[in-house]
C-alpha beads as a LAMMPS data file, in Angstrom:
LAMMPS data file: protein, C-alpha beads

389 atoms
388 bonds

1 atom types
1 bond types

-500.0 500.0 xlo xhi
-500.0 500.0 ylo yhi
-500.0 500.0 zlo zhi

Masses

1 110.0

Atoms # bond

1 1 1 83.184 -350.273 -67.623
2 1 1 84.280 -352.493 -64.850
3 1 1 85.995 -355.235 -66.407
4 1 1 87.035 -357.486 -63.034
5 1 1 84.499 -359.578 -61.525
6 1 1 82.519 -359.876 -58.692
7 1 1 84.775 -362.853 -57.172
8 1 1 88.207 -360.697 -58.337
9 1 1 86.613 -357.655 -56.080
10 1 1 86.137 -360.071 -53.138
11 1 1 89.653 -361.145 -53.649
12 1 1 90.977 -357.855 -53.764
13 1 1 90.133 -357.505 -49.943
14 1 1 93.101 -359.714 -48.662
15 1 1 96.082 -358.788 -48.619
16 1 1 98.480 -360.272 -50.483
17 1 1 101.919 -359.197 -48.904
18 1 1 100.160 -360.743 -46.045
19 1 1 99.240 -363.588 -47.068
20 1 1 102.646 -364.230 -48.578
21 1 1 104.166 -363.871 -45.133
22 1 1 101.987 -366.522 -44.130
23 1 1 103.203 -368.831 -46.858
24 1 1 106.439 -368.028 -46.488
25 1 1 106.429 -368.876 -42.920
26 1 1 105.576 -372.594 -43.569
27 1 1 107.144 -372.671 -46.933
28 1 1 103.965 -373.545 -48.325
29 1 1 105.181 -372.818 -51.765
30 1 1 108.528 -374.470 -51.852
31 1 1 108.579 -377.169 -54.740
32 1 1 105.679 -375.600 -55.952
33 1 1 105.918 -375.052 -59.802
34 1 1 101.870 -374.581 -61.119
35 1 1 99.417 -374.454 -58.456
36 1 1 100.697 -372.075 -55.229
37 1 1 98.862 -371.469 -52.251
38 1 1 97.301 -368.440 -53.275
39 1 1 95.814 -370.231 -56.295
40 1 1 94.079 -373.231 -53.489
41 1 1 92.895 -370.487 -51.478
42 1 1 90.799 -368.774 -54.714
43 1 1 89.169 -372.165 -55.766
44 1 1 88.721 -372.841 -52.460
45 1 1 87.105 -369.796 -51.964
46 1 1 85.150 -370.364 -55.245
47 1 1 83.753 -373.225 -53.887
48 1 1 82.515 -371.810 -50.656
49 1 1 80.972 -368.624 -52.579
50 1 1 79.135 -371.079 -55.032
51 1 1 78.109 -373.939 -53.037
52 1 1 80.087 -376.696 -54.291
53 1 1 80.821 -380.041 -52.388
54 1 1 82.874 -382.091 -54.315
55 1 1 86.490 -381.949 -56.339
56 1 1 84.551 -382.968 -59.725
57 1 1 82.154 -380.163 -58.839
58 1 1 84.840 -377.281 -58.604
59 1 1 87.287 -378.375 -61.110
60 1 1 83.772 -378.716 -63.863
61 1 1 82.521 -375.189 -62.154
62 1 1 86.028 -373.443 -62.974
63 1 1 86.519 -375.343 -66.775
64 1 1 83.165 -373.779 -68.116
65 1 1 84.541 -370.100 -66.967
66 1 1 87.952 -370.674 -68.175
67 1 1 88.029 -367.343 -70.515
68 1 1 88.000 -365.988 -66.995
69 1 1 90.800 -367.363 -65.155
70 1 1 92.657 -364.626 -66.202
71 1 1 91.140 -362.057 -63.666
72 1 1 91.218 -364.595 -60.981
73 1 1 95.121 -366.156 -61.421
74 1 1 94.497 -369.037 -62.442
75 1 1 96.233 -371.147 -65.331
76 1 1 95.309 -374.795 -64.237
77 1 1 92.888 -376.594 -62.066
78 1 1 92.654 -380.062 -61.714
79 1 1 90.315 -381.854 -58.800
80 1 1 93.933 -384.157 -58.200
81 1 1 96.171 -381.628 -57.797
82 1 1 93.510 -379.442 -55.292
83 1 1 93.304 -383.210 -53.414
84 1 1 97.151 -383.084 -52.922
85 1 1 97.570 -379.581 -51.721
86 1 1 94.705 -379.939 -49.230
87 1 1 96.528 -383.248 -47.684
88 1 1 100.159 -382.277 -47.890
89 1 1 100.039 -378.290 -47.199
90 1 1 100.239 -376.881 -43.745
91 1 1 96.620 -375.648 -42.714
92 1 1 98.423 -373.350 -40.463
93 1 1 99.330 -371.282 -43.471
94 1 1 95.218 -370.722 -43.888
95 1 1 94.596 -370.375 -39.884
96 1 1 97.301 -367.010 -40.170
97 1 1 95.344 -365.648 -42.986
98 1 1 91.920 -365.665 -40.642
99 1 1 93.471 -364.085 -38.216
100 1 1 95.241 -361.706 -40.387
101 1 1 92.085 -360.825 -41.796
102 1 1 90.584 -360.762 -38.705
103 1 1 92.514 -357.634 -37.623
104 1 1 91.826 -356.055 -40.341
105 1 1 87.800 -356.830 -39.593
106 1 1 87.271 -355.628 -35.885
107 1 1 88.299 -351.891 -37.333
108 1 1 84.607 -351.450 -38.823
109 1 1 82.683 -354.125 -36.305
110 1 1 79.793 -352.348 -34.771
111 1 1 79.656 -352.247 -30.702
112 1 1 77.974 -354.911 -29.104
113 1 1 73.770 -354.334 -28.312
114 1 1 74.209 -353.578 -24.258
115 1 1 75.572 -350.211 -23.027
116 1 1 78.257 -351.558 -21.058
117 1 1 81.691 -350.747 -22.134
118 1 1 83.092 -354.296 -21.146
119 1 1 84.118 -356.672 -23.853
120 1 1 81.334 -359.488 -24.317
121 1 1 82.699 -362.981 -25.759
122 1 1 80.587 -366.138 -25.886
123 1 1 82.524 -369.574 -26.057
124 1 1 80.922 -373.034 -27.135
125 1 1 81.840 -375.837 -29.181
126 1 1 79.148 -377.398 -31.965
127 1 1 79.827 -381.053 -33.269
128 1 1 80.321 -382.002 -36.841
129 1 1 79.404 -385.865 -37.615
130 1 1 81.352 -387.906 -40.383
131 1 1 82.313 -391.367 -41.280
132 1 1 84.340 -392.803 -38.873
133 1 1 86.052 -395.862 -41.450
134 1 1 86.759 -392.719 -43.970
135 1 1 87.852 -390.446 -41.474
136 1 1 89.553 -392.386 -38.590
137 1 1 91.211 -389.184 -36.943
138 1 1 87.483 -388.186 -35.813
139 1 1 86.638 -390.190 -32.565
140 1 1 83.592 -390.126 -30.592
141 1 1 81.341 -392.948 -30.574
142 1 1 82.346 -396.866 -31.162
143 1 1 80.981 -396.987 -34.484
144 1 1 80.084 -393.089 -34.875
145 1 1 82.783 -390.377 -36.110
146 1 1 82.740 -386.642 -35.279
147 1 1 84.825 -383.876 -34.695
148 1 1 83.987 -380.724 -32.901
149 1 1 84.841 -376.920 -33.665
150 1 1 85.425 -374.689 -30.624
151 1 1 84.440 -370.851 -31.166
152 1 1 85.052 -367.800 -28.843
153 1 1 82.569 -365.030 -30.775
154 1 1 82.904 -361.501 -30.483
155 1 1 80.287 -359.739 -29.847
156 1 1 81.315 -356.584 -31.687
157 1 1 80.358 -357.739 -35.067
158 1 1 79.869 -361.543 -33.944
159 1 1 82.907 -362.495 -35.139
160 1 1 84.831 -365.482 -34.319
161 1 1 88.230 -364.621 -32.651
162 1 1 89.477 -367.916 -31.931
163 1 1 88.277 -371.391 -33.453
164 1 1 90.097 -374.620 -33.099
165 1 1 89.416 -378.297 -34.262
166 1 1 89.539 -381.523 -31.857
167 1 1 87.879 -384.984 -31.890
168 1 1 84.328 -385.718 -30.874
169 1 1 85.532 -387.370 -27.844
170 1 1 87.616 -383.785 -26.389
171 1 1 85.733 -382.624 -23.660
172 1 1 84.808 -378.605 -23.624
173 1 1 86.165 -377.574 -20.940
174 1 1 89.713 -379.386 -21.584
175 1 1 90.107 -376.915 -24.458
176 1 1 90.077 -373.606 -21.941
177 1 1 92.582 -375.637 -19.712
178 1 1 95.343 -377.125 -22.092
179 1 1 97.594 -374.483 -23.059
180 1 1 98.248 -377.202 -26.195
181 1 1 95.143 -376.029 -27.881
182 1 1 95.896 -372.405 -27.735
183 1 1 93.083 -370.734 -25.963
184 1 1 93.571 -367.122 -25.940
185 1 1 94.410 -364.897 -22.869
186 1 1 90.806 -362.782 -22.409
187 1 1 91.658 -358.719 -21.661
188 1 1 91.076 -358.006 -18.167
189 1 1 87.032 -356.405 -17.603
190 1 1 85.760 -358.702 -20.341
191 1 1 82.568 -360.478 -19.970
192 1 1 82.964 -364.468 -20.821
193 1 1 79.434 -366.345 -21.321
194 1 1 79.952 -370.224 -21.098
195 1 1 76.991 -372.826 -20.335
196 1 1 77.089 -375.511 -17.968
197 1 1 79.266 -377.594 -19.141
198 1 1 82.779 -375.140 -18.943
199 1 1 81.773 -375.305 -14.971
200 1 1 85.627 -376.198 -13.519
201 1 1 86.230 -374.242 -10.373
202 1 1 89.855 -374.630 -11.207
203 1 1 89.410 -372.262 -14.453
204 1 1 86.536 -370.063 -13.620
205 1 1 89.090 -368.723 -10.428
206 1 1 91.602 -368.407 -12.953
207 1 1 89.322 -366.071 -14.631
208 1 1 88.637 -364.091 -11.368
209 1 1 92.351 -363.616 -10.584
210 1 1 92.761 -362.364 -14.184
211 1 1 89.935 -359.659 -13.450
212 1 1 87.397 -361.535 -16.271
213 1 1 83.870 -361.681 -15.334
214 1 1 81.721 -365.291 -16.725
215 1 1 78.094 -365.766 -17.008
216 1 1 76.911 -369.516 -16.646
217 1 1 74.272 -371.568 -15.488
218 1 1 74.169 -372.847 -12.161
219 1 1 74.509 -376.624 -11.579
220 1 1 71.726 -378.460 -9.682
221 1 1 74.502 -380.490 -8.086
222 1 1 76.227 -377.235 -6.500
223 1 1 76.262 -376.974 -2.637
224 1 1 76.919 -373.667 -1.030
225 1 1 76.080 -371.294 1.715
226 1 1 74.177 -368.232 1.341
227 1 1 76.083 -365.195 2.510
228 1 1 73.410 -362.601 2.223
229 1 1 71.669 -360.531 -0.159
230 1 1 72.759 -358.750 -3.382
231 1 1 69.886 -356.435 -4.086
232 1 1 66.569 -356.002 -3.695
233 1 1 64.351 -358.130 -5.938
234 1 1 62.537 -356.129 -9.230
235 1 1 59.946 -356.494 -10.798
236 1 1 61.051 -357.432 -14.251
237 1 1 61.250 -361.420 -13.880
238 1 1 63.902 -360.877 -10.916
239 1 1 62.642 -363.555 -7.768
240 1 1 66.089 -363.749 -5.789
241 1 1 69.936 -361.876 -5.915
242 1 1 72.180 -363.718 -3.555
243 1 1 76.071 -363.582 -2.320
244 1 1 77.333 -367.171 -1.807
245 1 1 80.265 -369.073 -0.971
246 1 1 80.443 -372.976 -1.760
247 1 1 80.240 -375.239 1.014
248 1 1 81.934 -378.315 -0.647
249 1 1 85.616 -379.161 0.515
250 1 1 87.389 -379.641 -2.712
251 1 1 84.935 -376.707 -4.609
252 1 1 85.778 -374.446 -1.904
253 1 1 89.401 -374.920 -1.910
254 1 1 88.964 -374.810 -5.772
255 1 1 87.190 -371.479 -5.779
256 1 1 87.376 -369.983 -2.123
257 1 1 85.813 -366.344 -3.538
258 1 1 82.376 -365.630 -3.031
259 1 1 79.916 -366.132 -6.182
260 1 1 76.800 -364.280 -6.999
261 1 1 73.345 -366.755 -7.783
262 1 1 70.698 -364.485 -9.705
263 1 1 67.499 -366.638 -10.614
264 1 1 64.742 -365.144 -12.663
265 1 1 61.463 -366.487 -13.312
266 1 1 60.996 -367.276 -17.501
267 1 1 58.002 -365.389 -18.203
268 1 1 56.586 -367.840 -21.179
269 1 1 57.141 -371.042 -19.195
270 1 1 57.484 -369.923 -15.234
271 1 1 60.217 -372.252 -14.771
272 1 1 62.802 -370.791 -12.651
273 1 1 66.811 -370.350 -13.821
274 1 1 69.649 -369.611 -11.764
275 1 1 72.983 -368.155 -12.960
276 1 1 76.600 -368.196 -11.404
277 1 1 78.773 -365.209 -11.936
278 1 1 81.364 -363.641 -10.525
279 1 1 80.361 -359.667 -11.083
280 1 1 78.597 -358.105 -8.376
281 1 1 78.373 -354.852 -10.134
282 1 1 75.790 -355.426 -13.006
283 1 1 72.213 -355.059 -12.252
284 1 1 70.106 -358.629 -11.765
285 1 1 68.293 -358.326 -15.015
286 1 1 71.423 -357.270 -16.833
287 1 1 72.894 -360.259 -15.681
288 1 1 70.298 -362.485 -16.970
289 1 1 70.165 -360.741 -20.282
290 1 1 73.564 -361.117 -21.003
291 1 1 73.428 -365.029 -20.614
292 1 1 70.442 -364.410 -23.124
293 1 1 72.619 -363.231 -25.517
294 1 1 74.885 -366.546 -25.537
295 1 1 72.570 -367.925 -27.454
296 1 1 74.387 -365.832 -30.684
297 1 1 76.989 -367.945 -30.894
298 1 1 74.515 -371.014 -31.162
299 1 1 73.057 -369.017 -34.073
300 1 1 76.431 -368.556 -35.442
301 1 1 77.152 -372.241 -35.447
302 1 1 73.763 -372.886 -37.370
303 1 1 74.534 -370.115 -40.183
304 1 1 77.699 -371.736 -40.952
305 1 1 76.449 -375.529 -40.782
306 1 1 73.907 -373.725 -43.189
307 1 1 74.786 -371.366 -45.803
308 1 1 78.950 -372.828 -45.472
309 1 1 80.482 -375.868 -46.581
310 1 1 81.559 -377.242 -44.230
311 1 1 79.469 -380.767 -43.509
312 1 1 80.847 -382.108 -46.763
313 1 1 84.313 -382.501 -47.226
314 1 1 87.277 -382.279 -49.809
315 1 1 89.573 -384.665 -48.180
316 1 1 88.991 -386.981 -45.469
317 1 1 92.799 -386.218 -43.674
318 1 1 92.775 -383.682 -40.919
319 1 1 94.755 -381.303 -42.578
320 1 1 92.059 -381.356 -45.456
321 1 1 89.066 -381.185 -43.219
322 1 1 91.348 -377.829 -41.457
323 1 1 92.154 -376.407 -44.361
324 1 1 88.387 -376.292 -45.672
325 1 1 86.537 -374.823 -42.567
326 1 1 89.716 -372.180 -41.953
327 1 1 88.891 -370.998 -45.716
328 1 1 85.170 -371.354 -44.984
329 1 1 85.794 -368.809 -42.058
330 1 1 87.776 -366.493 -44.496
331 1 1 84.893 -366.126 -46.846
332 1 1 82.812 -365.680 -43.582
333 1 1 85.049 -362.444 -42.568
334 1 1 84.859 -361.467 -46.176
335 1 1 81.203 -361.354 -46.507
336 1 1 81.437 -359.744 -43.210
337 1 1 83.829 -357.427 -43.999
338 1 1 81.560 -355.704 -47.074
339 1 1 78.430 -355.572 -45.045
340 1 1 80.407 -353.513 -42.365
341 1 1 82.106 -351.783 -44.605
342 1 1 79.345 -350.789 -47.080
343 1 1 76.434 -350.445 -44.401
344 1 1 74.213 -352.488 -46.586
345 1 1 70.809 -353.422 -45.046
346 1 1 70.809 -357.234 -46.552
347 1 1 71.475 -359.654 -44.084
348 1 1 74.135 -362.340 -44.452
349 1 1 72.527 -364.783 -46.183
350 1 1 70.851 -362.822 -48.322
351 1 1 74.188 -360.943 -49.256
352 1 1 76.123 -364.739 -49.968
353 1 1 73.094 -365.613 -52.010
354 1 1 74.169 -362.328 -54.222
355 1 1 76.917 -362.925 -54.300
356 1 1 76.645 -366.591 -55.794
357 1 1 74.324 -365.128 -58.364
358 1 1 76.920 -362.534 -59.338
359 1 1 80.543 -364.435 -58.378
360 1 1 81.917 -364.071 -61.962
361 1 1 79.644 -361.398 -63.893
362 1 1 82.031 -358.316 -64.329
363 1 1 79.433 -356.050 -62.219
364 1 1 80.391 -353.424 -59.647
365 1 1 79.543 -355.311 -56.679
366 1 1 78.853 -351.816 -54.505
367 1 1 76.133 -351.274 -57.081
368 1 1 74.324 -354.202 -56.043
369 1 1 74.068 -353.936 -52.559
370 1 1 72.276 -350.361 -52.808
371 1 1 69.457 -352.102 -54.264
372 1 1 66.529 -354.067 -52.517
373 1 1 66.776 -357.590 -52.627
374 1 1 63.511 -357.949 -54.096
375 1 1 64.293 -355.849 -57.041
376 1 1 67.434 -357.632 -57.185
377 1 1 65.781 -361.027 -57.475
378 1 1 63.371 -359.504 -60.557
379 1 1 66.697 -358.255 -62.450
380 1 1 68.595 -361.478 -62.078
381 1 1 65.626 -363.328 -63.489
382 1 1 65.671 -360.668 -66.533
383 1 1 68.953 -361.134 -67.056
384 1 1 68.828 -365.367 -66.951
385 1 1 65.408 -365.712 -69.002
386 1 1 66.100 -366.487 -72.749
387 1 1 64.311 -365.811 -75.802
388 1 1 62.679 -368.483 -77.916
389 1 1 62.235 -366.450 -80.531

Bonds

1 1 1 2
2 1 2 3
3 1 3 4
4 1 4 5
5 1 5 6
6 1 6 7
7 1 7 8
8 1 8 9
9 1 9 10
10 1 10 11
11 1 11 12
12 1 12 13
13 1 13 14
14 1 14 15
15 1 15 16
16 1 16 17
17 1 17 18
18 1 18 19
19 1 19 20
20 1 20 21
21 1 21 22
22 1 22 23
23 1 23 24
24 1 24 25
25 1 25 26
26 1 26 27
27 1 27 28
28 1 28 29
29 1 29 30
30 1 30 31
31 1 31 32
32 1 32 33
33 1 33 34
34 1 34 35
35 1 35 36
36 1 36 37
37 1 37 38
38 1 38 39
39 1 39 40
40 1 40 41
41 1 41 42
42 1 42 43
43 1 43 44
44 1 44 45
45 1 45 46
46 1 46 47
47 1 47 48
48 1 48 49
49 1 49 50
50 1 50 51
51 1 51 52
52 1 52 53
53 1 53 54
54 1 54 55
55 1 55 56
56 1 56 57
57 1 57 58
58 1 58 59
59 1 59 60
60 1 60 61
61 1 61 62
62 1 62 63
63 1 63 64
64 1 64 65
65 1 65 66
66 1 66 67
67 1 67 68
68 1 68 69
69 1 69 70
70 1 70 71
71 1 71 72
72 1 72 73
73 1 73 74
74 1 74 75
75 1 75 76
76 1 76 77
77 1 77 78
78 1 78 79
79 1 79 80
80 1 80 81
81 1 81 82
82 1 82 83
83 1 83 84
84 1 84 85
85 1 85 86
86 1 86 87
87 1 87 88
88 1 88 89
89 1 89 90
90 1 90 91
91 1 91 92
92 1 92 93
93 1 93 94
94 1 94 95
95 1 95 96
96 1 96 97
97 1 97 98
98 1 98 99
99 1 99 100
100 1 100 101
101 1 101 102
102 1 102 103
103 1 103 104
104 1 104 105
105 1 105 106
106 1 106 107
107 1 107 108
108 1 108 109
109 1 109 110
110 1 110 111
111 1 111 112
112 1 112 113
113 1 113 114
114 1 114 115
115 1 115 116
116 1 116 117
117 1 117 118
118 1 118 119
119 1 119 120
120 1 120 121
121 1 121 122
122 1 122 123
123 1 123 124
124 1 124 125
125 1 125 126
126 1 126 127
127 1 127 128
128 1 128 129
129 1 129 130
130 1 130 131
131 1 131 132
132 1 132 133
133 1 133 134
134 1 134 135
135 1 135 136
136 1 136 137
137 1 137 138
138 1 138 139
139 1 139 140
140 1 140 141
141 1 141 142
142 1 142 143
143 1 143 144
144 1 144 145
145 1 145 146
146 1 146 147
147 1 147 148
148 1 148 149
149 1 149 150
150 1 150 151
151 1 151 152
152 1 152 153
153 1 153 154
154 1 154 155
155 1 155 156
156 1 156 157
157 1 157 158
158 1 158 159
159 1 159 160
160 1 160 161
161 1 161 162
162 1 162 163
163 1 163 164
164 1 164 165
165 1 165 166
166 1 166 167
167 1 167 168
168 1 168 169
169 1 169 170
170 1 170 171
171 1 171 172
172 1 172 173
173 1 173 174
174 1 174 175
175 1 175 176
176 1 176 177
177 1 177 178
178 1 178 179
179 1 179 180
180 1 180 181
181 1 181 182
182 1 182 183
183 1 183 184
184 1 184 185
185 1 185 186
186 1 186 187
187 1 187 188
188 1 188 189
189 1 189 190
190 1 190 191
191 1 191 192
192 1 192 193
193 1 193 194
194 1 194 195
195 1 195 196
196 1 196 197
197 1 197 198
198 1 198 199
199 1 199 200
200 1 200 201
201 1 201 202
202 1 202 203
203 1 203 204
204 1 204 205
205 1 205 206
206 1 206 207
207 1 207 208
208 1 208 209
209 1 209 210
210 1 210 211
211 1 211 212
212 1 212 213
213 1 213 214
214 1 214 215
215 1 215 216
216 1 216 217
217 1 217 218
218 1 218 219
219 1 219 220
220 1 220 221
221 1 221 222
222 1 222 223
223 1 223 224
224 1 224 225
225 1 225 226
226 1 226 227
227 1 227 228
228 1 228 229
229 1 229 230
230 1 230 231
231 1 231 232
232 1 232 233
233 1 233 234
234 1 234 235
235 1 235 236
236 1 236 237
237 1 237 238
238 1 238 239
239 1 239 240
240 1 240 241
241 1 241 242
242 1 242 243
243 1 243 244
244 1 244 245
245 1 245 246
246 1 246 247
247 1 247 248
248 1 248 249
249 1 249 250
250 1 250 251
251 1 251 252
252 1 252 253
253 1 253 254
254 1 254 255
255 1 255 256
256 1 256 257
257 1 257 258
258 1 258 259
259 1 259 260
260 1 260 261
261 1 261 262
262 1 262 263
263 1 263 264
264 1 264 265
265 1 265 266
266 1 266 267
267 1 267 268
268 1 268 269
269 1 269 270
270 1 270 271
271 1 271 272
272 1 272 273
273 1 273 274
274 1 274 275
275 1 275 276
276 1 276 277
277 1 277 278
278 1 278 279
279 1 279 280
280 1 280 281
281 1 281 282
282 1 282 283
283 1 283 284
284 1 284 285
285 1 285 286
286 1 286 287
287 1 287 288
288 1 288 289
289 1 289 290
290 1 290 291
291 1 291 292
292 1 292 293
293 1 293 294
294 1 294 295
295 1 295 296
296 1 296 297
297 1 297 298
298 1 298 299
299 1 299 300
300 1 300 301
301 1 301 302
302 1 302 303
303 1 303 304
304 1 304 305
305 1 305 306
306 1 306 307
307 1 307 308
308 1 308 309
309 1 309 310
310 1 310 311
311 1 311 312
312 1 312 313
313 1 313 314
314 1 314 315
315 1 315 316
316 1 316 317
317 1 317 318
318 1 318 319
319 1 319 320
320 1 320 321
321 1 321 322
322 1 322 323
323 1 323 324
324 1 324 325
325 1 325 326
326 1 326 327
327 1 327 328
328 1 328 329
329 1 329 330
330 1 330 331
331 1 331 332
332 1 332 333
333 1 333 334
334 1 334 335
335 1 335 336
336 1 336 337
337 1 337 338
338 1 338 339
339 1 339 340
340 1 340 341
341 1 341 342
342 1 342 343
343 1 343 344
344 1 344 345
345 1 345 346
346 1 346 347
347 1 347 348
348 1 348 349
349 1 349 350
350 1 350 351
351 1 351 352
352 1 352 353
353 1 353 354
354 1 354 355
355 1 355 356
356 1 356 357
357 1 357 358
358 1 358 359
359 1 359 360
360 1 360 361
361 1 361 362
362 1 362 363
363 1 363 364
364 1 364 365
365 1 365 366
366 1 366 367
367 1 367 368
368 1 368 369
369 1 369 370
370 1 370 371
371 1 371 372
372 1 372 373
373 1 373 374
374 1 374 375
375 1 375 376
376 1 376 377
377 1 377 378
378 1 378 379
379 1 379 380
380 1 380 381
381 1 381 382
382 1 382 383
383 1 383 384
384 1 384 385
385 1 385 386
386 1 386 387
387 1 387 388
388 1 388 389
């Protein structure tokens, strides 16, 4: 019988020499005598897998399994001492771990849905409001607070492989610009999808001279000259394909390469849309399909606002509100991580909603995902329904 539960399996999928490294290389643990890093990142883990949003919440969720701790390293939890490790450790220690389990992710990812062999990333930003007198860090409005979260997904896998956290008031494009926020170099022949407002001449011909293609829409405000004619139109939406150059002084000197303008016709609404790229080798409606597919990192922004905790916070410091979202996004690359690795048919939410069910029941978790989720619904009500008699 398989005596280690659900959430010790999960566990077991990090690795700990790793993580360690990570620790040790912001001493994370020095002074520590009862409650180490690795024993913040389980309950905050716990919390994330079970839906909990505040310290009273965890620390009462964890005391009614305590015959339990054993199998998941814990000898002590108290909601003061998780408040005091969230404000005074370095959330760097939890950003390495991502990224260390990130590497260990993109090995199973599946290949993106186009037949192009080019690396496809989409990059966008989604805004998180709070308090502004509890957390003052967070500007954006005079009496509003909010903070934003910068993604670049992966389309193999739509995984995030680069996230960073700024104020409300940061503006997009500032992020891909500042080498202070640590925007990663893109591989040459990748595919970058940005909307509107990443449009700075400045950094899209950085991109060209690095040999990265970008997808965006065009801005009604942009003045240019046409230079002649891509391709043919088709008939699949397709109404014009043209070669341009812009015509204003300071764009032009900005971005003195010819562009490529590619406006289809939306077939629910009519309306026409324009896009601005620099690849002149993909085909009009491939072009136009790809900036379709941007909209997966809106839909990754949504899941997490939804199904992650990550609207309601432990701490109201900065290093608190970091250190929750970068172990939100390591139980997101864990969940990920067993439906690429066991091929199960259940989509994410319904495989985190299993898993809450199941966190700390000494199952086989890989038994579980073979079965439907509507049979598994019927057995977890068998096994929850008591007798009166």
């Amino acid at each position: 019988m398989n005596r280690n539960t659900v959430f010790s399996q999960i566990m077991q999928l990090i690795c700990r020499n790793r993580f360690k490294k990570c620790v040790d290389r912001y001493k994370g643990d020095r002074y520590t005598k009862s409650f180490s890093c690795w024993q913040q990142l389980l309950v905050l883990l716990f919390a994330q897998a079970k839906g909990l949003e505040s310290l009273r919440d965890i620390e009462v969720g964890l005391q009614s399994h305590q015959k339990k701790w054993y199998h998941l390293g814990l000898t002590n939890v108290a909601r003061s001492t998780l408040a005091d490790a969230n404000t005074n450790r370095d959330a760097a220690i939890f950003e390495d771990a991502f990224y260390s389990l990130l590497e260990r992710c993109h090995s199973l990812v599946p290949k993106n849905q186009f037949k192009i062999k080019n690396p496809l990333y989409s990059f966008d930003s989604t805004l998180i409001n709070v308090c502004l007198s509890l957390f003052p860090w967070a500007t954006y409005r005079k009496k509003k607070g909010a903070f934003k979260i910068h993604a670049l997904l992966d389309h193999k896998g739509y995984l995030p492989s680069f996230m960073v956290l700024t104020d409300g008031n940061t503006h997009d494009v500032k992020v891909v610009k500042s080498a202070s926020y640590g925007f990663p170099e893109i591989s040459p022949d990748s595919i970058l999808l940005v909307d509107r407002a990443y449009i700075d001449y400045t950094w899209l011909y950085s991109l060209t001279k690095t040999n990265v293609f970008f997808v965006t829409r065009m801005k009604k405000n942009m003045n240019y000259t046409v230079l002649g004619q891509q391709e043919s139109p088709v008939i699949n939406g397709v109404v014009e394909d043209r070669r341009v150059k812009l015509s204003n002084y300071r764009q032009s000197h900005y971005y003195p390469d010819p562009l490529r303008l590619v406006t289809i016709a939306d077939p629910s609404s009519g309306k026409l849309i324009t896009f601005m790229t620099n690849n002149f080798s993909l085909s009009a409606d491939t072009i136009a399909e790809l900036y379709k597919s941007r909209w997966q990192i809106e839909t990754f922004f949504k899941w997490i606002k939804q199904n992650l905790r990550i609207k309601y916070f432990l701490g109201t410091s900065k290093n608190a509100v970091m250190i929750q979202i970068w172990a939100a996004m390591i139980y997101y690359l864990l969940v990920s991580f067993i439906k690429f690795q066991t091929k199960c048919r259940h989509s994410l939410h319904e495989l985190t909603n299993i898993i809450r069910e199941l966190l700390l029941e000494t199952v086989a978790l890989i038994e579980f995902l073979t079965i439907p989720f509507d049979r598994f619904k019927l057995i977890t009500q068998k096994q929850t329904q008591l007798s009166l008699f």
